[in-house]
RODO-2510 file (C-alpha; in nm, 4 decimals, decimal comma):
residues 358
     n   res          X          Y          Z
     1     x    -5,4527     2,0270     1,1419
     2     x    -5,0675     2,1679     1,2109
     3     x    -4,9386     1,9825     0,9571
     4     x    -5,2418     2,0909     0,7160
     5     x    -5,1911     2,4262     0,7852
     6     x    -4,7632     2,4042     0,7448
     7     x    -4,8224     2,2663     0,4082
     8     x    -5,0846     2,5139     0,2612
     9     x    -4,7904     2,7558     0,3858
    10     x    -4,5223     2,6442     0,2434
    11     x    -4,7464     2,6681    -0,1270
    12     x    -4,9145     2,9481    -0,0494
    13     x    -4,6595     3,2174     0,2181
    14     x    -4,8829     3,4742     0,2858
    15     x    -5,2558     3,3677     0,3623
    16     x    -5,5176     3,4887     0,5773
    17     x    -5,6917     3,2700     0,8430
    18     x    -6,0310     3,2431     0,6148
    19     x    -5,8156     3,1843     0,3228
    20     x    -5,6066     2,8736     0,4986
    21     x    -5,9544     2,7641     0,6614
    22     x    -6,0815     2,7335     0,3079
    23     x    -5,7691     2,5192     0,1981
    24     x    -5,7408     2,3169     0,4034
    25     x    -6,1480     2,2425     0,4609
    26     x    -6,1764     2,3531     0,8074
    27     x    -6,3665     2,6508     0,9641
    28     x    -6,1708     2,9894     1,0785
    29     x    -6,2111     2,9371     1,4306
    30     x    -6,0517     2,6324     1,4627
    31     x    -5,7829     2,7614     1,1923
    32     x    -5,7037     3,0910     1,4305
    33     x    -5,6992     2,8348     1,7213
    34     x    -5,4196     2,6221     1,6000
    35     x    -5,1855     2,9345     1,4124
    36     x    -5,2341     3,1269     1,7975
    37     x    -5,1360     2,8021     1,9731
    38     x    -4,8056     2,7633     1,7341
    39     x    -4,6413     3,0712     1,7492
    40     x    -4,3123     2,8915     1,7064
    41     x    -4,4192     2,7692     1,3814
    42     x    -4,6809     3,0695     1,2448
    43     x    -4,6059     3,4447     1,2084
    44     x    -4,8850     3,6543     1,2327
    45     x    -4,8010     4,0204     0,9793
    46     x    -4,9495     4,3398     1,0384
    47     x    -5,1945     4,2972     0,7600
    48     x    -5,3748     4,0153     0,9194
    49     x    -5,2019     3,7382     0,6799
    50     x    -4,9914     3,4376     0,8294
    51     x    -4,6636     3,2729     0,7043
    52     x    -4,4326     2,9971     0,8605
    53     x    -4,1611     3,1615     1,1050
    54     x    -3,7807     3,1777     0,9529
    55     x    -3,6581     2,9971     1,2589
    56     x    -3,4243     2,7379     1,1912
    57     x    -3,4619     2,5854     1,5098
    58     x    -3,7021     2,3774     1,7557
    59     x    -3,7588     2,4393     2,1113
    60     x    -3,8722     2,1208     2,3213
    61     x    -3,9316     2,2283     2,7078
    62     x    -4,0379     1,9667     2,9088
    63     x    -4,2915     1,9740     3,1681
    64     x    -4,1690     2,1670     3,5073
    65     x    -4,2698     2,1026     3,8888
    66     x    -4,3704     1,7441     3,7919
    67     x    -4,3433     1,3797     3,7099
    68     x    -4,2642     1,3132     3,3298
    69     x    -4,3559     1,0159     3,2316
    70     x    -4,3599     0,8587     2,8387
    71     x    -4,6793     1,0049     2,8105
    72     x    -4,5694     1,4055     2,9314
    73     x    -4,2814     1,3369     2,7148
    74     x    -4,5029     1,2639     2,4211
    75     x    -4,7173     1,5806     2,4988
    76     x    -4,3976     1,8527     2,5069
    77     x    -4,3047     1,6644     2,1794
    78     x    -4,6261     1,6904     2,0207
    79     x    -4,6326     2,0991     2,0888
    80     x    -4,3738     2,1095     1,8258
    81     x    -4,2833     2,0134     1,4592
    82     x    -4,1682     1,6437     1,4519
    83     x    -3,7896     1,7214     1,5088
    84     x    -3,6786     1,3890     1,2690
    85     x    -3,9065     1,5166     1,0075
    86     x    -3,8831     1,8525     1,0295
    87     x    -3,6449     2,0635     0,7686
    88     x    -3,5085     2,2639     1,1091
    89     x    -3,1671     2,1363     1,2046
    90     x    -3,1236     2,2664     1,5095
    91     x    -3,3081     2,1236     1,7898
    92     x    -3,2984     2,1966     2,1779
    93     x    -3,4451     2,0541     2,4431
    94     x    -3,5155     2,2148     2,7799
    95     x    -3,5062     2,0556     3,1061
    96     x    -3,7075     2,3087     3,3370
    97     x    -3,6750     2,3597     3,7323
    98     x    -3,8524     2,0762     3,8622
    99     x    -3,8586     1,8775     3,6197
   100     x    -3,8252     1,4997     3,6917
   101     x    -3,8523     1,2502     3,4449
   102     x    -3,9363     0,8367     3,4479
   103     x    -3,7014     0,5447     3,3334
   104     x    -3,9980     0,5120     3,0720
   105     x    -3,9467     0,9029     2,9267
   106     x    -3,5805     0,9051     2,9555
   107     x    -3,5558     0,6123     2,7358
   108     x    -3,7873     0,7908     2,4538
   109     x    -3,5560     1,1072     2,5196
   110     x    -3,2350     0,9195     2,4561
   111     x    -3,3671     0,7275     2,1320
   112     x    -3,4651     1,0156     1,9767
   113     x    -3,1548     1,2806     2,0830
   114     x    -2,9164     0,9883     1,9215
   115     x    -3,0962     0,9434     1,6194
   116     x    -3,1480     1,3196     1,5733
   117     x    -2,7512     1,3136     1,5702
   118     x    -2,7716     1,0233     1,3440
   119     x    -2,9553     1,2566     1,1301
   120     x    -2,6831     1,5266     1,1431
   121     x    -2,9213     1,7074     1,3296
   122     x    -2,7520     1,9682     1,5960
   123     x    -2,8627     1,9013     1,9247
   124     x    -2,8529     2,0504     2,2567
   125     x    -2,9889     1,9729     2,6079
   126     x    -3,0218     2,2311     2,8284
   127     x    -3,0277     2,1107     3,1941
   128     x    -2,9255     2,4448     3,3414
   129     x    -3,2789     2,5029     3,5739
   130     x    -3,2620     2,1217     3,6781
   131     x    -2,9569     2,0419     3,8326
   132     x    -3,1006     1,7399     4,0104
   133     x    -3,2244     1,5854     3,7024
   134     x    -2,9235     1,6364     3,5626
   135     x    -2,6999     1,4281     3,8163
   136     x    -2,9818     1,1324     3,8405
   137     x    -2,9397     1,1016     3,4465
   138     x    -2,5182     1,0952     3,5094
   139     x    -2,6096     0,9145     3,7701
   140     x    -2,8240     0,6176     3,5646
   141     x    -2,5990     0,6240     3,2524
   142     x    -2,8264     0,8254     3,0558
   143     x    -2,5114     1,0451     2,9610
   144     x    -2,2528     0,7266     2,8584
   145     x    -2,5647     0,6702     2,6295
   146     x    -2,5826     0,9676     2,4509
   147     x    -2,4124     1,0283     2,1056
   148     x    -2,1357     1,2563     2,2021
   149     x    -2,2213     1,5000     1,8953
   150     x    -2,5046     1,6343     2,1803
   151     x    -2,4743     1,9660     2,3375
   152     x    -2,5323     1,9196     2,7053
   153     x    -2,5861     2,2672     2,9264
   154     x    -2,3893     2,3310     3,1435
   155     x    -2,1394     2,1257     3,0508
   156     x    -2,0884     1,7126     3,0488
   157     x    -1,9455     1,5341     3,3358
   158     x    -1,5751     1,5156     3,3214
   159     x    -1,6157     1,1207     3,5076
   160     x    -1,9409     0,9139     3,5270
   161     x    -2,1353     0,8505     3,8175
   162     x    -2,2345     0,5738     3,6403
   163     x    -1,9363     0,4104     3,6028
   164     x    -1,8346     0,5254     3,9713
   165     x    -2,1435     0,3965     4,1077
   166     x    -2,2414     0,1038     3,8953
   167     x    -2,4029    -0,1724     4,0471
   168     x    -2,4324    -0,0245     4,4130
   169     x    -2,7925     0,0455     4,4349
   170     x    -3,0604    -0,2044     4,4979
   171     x    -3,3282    -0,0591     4,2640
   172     x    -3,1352     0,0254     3,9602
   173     x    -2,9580    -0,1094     3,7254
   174     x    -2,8070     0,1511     3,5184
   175     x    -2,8498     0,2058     3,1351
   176     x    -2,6825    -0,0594     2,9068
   177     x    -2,5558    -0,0959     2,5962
   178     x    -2,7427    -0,3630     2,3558
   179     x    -2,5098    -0,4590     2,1056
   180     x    -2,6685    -0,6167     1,8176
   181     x    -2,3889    -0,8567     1,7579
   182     x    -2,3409    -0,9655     2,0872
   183     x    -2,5326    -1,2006     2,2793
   184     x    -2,5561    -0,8719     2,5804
   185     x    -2,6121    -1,2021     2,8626
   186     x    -2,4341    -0,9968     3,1445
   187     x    -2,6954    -0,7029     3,0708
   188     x    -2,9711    -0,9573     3,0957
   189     x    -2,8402    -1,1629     3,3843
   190     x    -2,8208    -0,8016     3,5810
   191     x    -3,1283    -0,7152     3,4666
   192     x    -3,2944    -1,0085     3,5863
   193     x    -3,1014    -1,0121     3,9063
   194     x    -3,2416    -0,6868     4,0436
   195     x    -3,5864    -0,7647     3,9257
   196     x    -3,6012    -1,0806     4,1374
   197     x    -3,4038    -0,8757     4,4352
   198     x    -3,7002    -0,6434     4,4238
   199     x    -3,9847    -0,8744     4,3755
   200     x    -3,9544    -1,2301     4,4455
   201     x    -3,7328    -1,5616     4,3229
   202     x    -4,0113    -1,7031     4,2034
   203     x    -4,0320    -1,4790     3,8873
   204     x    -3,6679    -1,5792     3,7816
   205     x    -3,7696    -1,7572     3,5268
   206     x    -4,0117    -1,5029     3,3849
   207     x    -3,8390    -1,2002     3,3962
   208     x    -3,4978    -1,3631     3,2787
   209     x    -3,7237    -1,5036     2,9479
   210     x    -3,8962    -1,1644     2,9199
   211     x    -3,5547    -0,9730     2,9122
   212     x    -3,3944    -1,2238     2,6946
   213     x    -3,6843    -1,1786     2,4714
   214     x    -3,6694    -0,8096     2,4648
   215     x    -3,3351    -0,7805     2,4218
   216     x    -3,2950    -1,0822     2,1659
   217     x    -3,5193    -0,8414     1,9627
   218     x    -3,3223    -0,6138     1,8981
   219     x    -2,9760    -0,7902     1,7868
   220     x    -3,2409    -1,0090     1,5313
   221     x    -3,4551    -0,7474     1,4130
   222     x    -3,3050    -0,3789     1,4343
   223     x    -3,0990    -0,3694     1,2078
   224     x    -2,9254     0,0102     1,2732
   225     x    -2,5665     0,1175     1,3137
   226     x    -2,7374     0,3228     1,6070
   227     x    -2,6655     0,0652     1,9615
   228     x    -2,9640    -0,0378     2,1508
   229     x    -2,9953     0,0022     2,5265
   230     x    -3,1477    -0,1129     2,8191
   231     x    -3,2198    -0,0128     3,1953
   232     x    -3,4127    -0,1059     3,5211
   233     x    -3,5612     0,0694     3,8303
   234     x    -3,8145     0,0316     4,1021
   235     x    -4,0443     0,3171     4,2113
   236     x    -4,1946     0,3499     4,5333
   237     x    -4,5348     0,5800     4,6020
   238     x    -4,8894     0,4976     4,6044
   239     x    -4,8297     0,1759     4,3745
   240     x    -4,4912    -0,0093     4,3868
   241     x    -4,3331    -0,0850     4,0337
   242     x    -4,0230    -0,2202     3,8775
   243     x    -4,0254    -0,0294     3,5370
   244     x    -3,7589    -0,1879     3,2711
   245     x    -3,7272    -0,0556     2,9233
   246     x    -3,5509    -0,2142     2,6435
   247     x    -3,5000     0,0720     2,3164
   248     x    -3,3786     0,0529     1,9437
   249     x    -3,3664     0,3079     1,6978
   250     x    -3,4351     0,0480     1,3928
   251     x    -3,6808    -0,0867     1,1616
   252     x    -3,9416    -0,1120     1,4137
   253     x    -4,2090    -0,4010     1,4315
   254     x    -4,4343    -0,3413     1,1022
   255     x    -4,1012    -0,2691     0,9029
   256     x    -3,9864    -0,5797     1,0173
   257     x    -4,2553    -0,7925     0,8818
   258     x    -4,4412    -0,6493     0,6037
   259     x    -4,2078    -0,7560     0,3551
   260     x    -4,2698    -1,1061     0,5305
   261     x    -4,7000    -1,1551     0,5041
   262     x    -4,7482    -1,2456     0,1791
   263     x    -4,5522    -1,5338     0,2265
   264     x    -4,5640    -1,6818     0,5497
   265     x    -4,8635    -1,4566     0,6910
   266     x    -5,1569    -1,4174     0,4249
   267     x    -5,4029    -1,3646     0,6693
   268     x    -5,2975    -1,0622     0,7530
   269     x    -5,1410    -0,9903     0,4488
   270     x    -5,4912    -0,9551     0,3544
   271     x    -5,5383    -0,6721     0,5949
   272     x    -5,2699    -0,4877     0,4940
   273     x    -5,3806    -0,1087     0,3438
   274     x    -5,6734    -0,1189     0,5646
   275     x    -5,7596     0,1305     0,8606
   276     x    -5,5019     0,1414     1,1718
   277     x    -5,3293    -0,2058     0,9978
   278     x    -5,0097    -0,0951     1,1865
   279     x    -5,1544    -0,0765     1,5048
   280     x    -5,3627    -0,3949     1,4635
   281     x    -5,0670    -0,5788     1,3052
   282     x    -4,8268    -0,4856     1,6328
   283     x    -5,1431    -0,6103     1,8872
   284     x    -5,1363    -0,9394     1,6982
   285     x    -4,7651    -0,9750     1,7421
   286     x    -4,8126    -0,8531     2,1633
   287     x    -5,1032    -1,0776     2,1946
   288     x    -5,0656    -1,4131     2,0294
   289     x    -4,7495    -1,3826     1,9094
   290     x    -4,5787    -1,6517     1,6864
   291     x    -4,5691    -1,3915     1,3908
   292     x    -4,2047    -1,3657     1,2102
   293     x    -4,0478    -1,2449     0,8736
   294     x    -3,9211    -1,6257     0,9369
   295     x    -4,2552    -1,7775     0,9117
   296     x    -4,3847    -2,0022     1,1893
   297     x    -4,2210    -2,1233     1,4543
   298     x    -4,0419    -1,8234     1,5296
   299     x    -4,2178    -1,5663     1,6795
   300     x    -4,1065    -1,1776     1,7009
   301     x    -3,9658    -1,2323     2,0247
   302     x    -4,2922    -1,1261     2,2038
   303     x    -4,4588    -1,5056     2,2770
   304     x    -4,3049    -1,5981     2,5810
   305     x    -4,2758    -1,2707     2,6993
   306     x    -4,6674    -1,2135     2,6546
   307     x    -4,7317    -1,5475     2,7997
   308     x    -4,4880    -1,4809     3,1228
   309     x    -4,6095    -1,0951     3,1723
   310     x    -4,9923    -1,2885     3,2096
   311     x    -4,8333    -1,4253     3,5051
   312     x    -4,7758    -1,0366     3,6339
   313     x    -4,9967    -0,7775     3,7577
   314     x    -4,8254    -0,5832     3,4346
   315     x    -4,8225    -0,3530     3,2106
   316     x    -4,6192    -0,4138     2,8976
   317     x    -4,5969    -0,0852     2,6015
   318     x    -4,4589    -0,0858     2,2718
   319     x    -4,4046     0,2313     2,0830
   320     x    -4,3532     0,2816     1,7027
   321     x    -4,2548     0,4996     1,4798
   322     x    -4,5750     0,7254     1,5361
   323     x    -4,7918     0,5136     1,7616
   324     x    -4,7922     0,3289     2,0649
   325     x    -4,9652    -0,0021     2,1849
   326     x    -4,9730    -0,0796     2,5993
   327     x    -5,1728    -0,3730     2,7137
   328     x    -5,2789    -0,3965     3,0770
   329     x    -5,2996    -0,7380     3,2579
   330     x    -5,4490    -0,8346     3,5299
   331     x    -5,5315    -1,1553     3,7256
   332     x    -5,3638    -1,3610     3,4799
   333     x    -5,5649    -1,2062     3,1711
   334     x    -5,5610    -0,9039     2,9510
   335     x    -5,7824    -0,6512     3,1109
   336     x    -5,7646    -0,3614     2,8468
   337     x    -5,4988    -0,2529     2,5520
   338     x    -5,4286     0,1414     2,5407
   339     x    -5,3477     0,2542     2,1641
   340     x    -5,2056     0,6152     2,1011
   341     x    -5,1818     0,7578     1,7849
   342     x    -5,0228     1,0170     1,5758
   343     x    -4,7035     1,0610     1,8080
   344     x    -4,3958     1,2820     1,7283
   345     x    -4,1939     1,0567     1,5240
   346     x    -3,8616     0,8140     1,7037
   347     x    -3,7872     0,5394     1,4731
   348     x    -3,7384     0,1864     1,6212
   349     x    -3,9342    -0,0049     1,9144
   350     x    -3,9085     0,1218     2,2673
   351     x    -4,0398    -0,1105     2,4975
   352     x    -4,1294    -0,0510     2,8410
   353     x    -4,2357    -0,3202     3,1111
   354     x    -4,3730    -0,2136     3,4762
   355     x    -4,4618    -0,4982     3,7058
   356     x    -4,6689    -0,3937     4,0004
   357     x    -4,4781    -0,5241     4,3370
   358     x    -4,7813    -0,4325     4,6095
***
């Protein structure tokens, strides 16, 4: 309805809520809800009419005196204007008091601030009320990571903790580079290492063939000049986790293989055009796998991953351009897949992989 409403704007400057309603088929109610919720974005004039604000800029401020996880992420991006699509070019995102933020958000955060720069894009994070989040992301390599075109408030570390520090905790293993033209096996190999350190050594195996995987994705498929990058930690509370993601800023999954399904995937080249194909086309990939812009026989990089995170009380995500897909196993089988739709745009696939240690 935002996005309805920004466009019957941009045509029309100066409509009243009735008049907008009527464009773009809605009632005035729910019209007046939406232009009173986005004061950022609509500017209400003294003769009752509404216009898009001049603002050149975008203010993201993150949730405060709590958790952030992908999902709050997704929510303080979604109160916005899509910062890759929108025409502003100025963005800034706020890091409130309070505010601390998961391996799984902080990889979504990173994607997107780099390829907002990518985009010549002016970006600034403000980590002025949140001190302590800003020394944990120094401290995890969240900093190294970032293009050095960002802003950061107060001002960037003059050393890295990261460097300093790297390697000296036992449930972390600090953001890495991926390099697409580089096989990345010491990233994987510590990766794997701390996984098994905080778990058990039976999963060797599996978690050094689901990181391989993950991260074999994206020097095959991502095609960007924007690096990939990859991190590990283990959270304690209620439900012990090891949370790893694995994030590039390229093509993406459907990108990847549409070009591909006539020829080597008709079945689903049949499918293509219909309702939520992206979304069905990335759960075929997560759940049986074997589907390449190579044909058979070479499978996205998913196959043994999926067939190894079975083994796991896990939960493995992928997120899209504007979507997500998480699917949820248990006892050996899939017990449920989680789709969300119509996210903020990052470009790329972000993958995130918790394995449940109680």
């Amino acid at each position: 309805m935002k996005s309805k409403i920004k466009d019957v704007l941009k045509v029309n400057p100066s409509l009243k809520a009735r008049e907008i309603a009527k464009k773009v088929g809605s009632d005035r109610k729910t019209v007046n809800s939406v232009l009173h919720k986005n004061l950022d974005i609509f500017q209400k004039e003294d003769d009752f009419r509404w216009r898009l604000t001049d603002s050149s800029s975008i203010r993201i401020e993150l949730n405060s005196n709590q958790w952030v996880d992908a999902e709050g992420f997704e929510s303080s991006l979604s109160l916005s204007d899509s910062p890759l699509n929108s025409s502003c070019n100025e963005i800034l995102f706020v890091v409130p008091q309070e505010c601390k933020i998961l391996l799984d958000a902080a990889a979504r955060f990173l994607a997107l601030c780099n390829q907002l720069c990518n985009a010549e894009k002016l970006v600034t994070i403000d980590f002025s009320d949140c001190t302590s989040t800003f020394t944990y992301f120094d401290r995890i390599g969240f900093i190294d990571q970032l293009d050095v075109r960002v802003t950061v408030l107060p001002e960037r570390p003059h050393i890295s903790k990261a460097e300093i520090y790297k390697g000296n905790s036992d449930s972390v293993v600090e953001f890495g580079t991926v390099d697409p033209n580089a096989n990345n096996k010491t990233l994987v190999n510590q990766l794997t290492n701390r996984f098994v350190e905080q778990s058990d050594s039976r999963f060797e195996a599996a978690a050094f063939t689901v990181f391989s995987e993950f991260v074999w994705n994206i020097s095959e498929h991502s095609q960007t000049p924007i690096n990939g990058f990859a991190a590990l930690q283990k959270y304690g509370g209620k439900r012990k986790h090891i949370q790893t993601v694995v994030s590039d800023s390229g093509l993406g999954i459907v990108e990847t293989l549409i070009p591909a399904l006539q020829s080597h995937h008709p079945e689903l080249y049949k499918m293509l055009g219909t309702e939520d194909f992206h979304q069905k086309l990335v759960i075929e990939v997560l759940t049986k796998g074997e589907i390449s812009r190579f044909g058979a026989g070479r499978g996205l990089g998913f196959k043994s991953s999926r067939e190894h995170a079975s083994k796991f009380d896990a939960r493995l995500s992928v997120r899209q351009t504007d979507f997500s897909i998480a699917i949820v196993y248990k006892n050996g089988e899939i017990d449920k897949i989680e789709t969300k739709k119509n996210l903020s745009t990052i470009q790329g696939t972000h993958i995130c992989f918790d394995f449940y240690v109680d």
